[in-house]
C-alpha positions as CSV (number, residue, x, y, z in Angstrom):
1,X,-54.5,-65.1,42.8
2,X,-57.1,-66.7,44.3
3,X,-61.1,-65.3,45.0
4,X,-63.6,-66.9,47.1
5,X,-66.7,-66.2,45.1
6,X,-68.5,-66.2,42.0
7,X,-66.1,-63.9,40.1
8,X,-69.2,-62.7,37.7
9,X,-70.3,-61.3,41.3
10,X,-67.5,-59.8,41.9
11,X,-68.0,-55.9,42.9
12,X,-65.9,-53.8,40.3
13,X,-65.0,-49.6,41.0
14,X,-63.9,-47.5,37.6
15,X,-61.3,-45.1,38.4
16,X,-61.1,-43.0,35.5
17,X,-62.2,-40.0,33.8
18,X,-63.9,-38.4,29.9
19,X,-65.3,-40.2,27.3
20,X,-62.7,-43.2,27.6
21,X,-64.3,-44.1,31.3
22,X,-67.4,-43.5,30.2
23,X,-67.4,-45.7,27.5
24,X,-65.8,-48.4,30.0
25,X,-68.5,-48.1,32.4
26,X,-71.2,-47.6,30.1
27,X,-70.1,-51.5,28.8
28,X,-69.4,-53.1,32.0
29,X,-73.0,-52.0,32.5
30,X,-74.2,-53.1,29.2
31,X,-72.6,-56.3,30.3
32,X,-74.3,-56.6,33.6
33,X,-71.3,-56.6,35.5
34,X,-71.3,-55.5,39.1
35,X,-70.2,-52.4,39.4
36,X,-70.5,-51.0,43.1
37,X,-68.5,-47.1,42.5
38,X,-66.8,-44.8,40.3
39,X,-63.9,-42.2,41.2
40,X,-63.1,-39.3,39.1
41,X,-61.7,-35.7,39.0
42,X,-62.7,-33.2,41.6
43,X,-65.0,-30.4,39.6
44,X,-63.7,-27.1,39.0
45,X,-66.1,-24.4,40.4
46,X,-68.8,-27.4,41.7
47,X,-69.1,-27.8,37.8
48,X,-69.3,-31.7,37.2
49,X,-68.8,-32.3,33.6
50,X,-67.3,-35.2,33.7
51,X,-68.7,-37.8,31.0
52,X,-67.4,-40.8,33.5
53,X,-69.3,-39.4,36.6
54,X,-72.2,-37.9,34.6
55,X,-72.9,-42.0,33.3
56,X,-71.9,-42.8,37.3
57,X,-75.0,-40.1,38.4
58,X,-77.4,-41.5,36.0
59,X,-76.8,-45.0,37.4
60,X,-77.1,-43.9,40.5
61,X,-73.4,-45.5,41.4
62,X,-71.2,-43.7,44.1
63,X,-68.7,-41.7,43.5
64,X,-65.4,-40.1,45.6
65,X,-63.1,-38.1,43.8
66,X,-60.0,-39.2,43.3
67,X,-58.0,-36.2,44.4
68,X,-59.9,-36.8,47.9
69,X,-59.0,-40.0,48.3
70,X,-55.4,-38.8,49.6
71,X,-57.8,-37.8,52.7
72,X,-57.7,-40.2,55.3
73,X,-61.9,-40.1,56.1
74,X,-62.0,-40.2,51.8
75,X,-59.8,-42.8,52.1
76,X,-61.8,-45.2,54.4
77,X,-64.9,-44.5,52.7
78,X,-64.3,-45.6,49.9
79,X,-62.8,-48.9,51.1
80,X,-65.1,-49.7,54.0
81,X,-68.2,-48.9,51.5
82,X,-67.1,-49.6,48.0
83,X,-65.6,-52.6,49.4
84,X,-63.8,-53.3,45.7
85,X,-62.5,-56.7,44.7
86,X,-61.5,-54.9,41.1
87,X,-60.5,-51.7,40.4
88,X,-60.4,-50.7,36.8
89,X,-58.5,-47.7,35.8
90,X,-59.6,-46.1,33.1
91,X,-57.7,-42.8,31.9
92,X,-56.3,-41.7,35.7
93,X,-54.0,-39.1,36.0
94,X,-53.9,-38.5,39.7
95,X,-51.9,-40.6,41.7
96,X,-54.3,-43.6,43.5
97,X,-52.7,-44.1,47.1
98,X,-51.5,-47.4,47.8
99,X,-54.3,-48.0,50.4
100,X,-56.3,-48.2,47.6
101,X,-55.1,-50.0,45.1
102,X,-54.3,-52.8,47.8
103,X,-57.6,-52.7,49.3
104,X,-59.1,-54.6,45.9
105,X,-59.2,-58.1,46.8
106,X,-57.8,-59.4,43.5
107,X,-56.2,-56.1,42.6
108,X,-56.6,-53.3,39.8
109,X,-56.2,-53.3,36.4
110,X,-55.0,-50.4,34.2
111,X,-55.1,-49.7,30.2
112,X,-52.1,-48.4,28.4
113,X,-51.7,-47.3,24.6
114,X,-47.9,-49.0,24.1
115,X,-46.5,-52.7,23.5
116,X,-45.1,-52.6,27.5
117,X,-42.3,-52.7,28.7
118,X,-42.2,-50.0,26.0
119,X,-42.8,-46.5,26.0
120,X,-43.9,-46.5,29.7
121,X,-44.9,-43.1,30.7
122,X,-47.9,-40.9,29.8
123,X,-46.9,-39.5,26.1
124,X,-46.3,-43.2,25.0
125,X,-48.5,-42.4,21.2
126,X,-46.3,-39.2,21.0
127,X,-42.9,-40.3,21.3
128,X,-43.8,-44.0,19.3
129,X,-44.7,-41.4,16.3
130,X,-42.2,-38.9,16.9
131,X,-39.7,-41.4,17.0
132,X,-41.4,-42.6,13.0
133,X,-41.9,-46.1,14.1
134,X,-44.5,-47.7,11.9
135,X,-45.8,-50.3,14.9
136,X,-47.4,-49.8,18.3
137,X,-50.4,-51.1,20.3
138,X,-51.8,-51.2,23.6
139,X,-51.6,-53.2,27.1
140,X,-53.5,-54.2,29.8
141,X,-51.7,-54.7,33.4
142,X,-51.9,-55.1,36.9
143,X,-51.3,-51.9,38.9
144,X,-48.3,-52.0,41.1
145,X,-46.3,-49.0,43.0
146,X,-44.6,-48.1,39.1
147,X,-45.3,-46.0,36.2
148,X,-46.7,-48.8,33.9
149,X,-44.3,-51.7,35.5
150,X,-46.7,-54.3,36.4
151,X,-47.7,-57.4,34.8
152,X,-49.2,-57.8,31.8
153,X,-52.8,-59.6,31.1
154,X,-53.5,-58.6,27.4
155,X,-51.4,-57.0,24.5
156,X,-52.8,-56.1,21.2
157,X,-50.7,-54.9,18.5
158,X,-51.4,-52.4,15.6
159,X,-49.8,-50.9,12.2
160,X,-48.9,-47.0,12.8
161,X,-50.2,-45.2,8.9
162,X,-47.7,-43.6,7.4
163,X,-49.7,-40.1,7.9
164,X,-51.3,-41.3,11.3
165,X,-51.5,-38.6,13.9
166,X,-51.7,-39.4,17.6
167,X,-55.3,-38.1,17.1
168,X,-56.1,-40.8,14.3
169,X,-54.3,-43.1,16.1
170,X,-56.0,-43.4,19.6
171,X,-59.6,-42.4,18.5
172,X,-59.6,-44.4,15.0
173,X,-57.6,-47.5,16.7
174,X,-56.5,-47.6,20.0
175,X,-59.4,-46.2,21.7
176,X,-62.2,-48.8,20.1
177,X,-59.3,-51.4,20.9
178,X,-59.0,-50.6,24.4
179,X,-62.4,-50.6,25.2
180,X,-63.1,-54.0,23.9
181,X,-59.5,-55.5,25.0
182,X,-60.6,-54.5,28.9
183,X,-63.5,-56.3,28.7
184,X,-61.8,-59.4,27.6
185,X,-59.3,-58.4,30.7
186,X,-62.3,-58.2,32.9
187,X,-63.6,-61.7,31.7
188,X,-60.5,-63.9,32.0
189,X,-60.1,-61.8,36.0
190,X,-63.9,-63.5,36.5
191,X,-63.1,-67.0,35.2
192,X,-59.4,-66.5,37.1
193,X,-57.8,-67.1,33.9
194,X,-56.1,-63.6,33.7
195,X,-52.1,-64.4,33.2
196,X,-49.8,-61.5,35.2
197,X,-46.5,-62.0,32.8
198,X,-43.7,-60.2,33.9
199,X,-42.5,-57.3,32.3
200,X,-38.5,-57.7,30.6
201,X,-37.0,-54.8,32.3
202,X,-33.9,-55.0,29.6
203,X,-36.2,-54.3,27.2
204,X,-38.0,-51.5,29.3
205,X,-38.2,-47.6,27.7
206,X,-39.5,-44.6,29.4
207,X,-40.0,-40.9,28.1
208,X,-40.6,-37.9,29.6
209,X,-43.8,-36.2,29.2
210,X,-44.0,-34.6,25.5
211,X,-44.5,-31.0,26.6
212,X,-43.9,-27.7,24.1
213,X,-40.2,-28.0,24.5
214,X,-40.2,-31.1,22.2
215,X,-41.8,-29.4,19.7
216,X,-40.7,-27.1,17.9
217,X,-39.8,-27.6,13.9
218,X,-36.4,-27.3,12.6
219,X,-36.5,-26.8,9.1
220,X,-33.4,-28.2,8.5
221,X,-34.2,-31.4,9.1
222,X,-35.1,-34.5,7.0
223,X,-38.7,-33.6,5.9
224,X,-39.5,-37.2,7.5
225,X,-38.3,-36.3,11.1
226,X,-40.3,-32.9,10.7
227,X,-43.7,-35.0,9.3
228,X,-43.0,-37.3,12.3
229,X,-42.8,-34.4,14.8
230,X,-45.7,-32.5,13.4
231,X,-48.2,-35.6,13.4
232,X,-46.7,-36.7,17.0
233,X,-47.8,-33.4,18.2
234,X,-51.0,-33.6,17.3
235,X,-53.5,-32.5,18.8
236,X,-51.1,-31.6,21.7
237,X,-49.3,-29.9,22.0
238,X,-49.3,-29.4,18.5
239,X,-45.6,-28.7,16.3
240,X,-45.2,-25.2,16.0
241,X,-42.4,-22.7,14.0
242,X,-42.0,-19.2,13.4
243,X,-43.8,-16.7,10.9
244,X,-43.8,-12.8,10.6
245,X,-43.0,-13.0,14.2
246,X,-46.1,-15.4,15.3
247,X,-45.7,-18.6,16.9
248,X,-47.4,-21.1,14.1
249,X,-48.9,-24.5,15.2
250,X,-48.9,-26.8,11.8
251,X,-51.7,-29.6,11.8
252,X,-52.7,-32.4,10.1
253,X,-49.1,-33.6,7.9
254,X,-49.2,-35.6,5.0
255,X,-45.8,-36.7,3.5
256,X,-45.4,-36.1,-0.3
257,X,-42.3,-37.6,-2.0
258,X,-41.8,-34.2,-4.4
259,X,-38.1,-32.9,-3.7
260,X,-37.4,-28.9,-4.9
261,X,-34.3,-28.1,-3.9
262,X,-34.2,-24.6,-5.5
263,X,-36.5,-23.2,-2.3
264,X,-35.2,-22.8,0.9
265,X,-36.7,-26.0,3.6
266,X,-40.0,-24.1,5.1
267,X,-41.1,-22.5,2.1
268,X,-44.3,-22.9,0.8
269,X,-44.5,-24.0,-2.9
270,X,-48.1,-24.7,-3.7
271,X,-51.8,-24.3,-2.7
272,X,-53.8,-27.8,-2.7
273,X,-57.5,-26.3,-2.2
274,X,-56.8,-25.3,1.3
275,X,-53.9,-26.9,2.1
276,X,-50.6,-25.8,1.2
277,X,-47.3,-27.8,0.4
278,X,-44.0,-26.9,2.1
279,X,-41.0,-27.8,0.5
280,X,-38.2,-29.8,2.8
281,X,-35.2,-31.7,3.0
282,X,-35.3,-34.6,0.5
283,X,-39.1,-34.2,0.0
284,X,-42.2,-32.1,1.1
285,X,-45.5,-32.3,3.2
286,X,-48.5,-31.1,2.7
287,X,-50.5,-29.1,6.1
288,X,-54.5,-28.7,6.3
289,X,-54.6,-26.9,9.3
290,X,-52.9,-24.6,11.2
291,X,-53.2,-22.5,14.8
292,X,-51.5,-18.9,15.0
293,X,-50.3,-17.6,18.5
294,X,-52.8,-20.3,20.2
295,X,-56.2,-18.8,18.3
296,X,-58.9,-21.1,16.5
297,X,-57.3,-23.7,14.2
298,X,-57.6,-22.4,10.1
299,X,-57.2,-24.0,7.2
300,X,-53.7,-23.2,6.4
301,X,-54.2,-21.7,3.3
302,X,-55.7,-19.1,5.2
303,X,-52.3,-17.9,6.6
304,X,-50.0,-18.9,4.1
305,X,-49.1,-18.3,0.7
306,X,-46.6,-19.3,-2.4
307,X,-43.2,-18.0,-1.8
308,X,-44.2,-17.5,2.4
309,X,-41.1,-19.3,4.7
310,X,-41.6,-20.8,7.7
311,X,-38.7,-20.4,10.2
């Protein structure tokens, strides 16, 4: 993949969105690289909150929303002005044209929180939990026409805690990892040392997006499976069950290794401060927090009580 000029002049557009590409941008400025545009959601109600395009504003850098782009006049303006010869992707959920991503001279990158070619898709944290593996990490590839099929340039691996959510996961680790792995991304593209290995397709895995339907507790289960269900739904869309004929969301899991099998799996068998502790299948977990027919999270303790079952 050749480049004519100094890379370290190369002119660089974020496609992104939130804190995640404003943190990017806000280093590739720190940096002093050459960034020429942004692109990021279309506002709701001409009400640009956007953290990525609020940082873009500030700098005074361009930006065309990426749901315009599909436009053709959108389209050409952002290649005939923005002229990109990287784009870096950076949180996108819209789907980039291929005009785009093909107008970038050397091509687009793109972050993505899983060992590829595993768990391609967009709930790649969820199901890696949910499914209680205890490794992950993240990638960074070149953007082709798949979902998360092209080549990789960097992979860094990570231990998944025993109690990890996908919240503690992605802001404690992956988040702070991704951040700094695209930079070293962006570096080996200027001094045209980035590798593009090929993806093992026999060893490829995708999921489907992990939606409500995925996740709903059934308290028959080993009390692992339901910890790994409850701490892969959360934040979202959050593990929920039945009680007194409200849909309960259960937060924050910890596994505890205490088996009573006199009470019924779903019962709860102790107050911890605010927490309680429901007994399971072969062991119990312990819940800080929990959301009744989608209201304000609680403290669980709050709801529930000794002797109280969960169905």
């Amino acid at each position: 993949m050749l480049y004519n000029t100094e890379r370290n002049h190369m002119r660089i557009v974020v496609i992104g969105q939130a804190q995640f590409g404003h943190d990017v941008l806000k280093e590739l400025l720190q940096q002093g690289k050459n960034v020429v545009g942004v692109s990021t959601p279309l506002p709701k109600d001409n009400n640009d909150n956007d953290p990525l395009s609020a940082l873009a504003k500030e700098n005074q850098l361009p930006n065309i929303y990426t749901k315009l782009l599909k436009k053709e006049n959108a389209k050409n303006e952002f290649i005939e002005t923005m002229k990109p010869d990287l784009i870096v992707f950076a949180f996108v959920n819209d789907i980039i044209p291929k005009e785009i991503i093909d107008a970038a001279t050397i091509g687009a990158i793109q972050y993505h929180p899983s060992l590829l070619p595993k768990h391609r898709g967009r709930s790649a944290m969820n199901w890696s939990i949910v499914n209680g593996e205890d490794e992950t990490g993240l990638s960074i590839f070149w953007v082709d026409q798949g979902i998360d099929t092209g080549p990789i340039i960097l992979q860094e691996s990570t231990a998944i805690g025993l109690n990890d959510s996908v919240g503690t996961l992605y802001f404690n680790t992956l988040y702070p990892l991704g951040i700094a792995t695209m930079m070293k991304a962006i570096t080996l593209v200027e001094n045209n040392a980035a590798p593009s290995i090929i993806q093992d397709e026999s060893l490829a895995t995708y999921e489907e997006p992990f939606e409500k339907k995925h996740a709903k507790i059934n308290w028959s289960a080993d009390i692992k499976q339901i910890h790994n269900l409850i701490r892969g739904s959360d934040p979202q869309p959050g593990a929920y069950c039945n009680f007194m004929n409200d849909s309960v969301q259960l937060y924050q899991s910890k596994i505890i290794d205490r088996i009573v099998q006199t009470e019924k799996p779903g019962t709860i068998i102790e107050i911890e401060n605010t927490a309680v502790v429901i007994a399971g299948k072969n062991g119990s977990i312990k819940i800080n927090k929990v959301r009744k027919n989608g209201e304000s999270k609680i403290n669980a303790s709050d709801l529930l009580n000794i002797g109280d079952t969960l169905q």
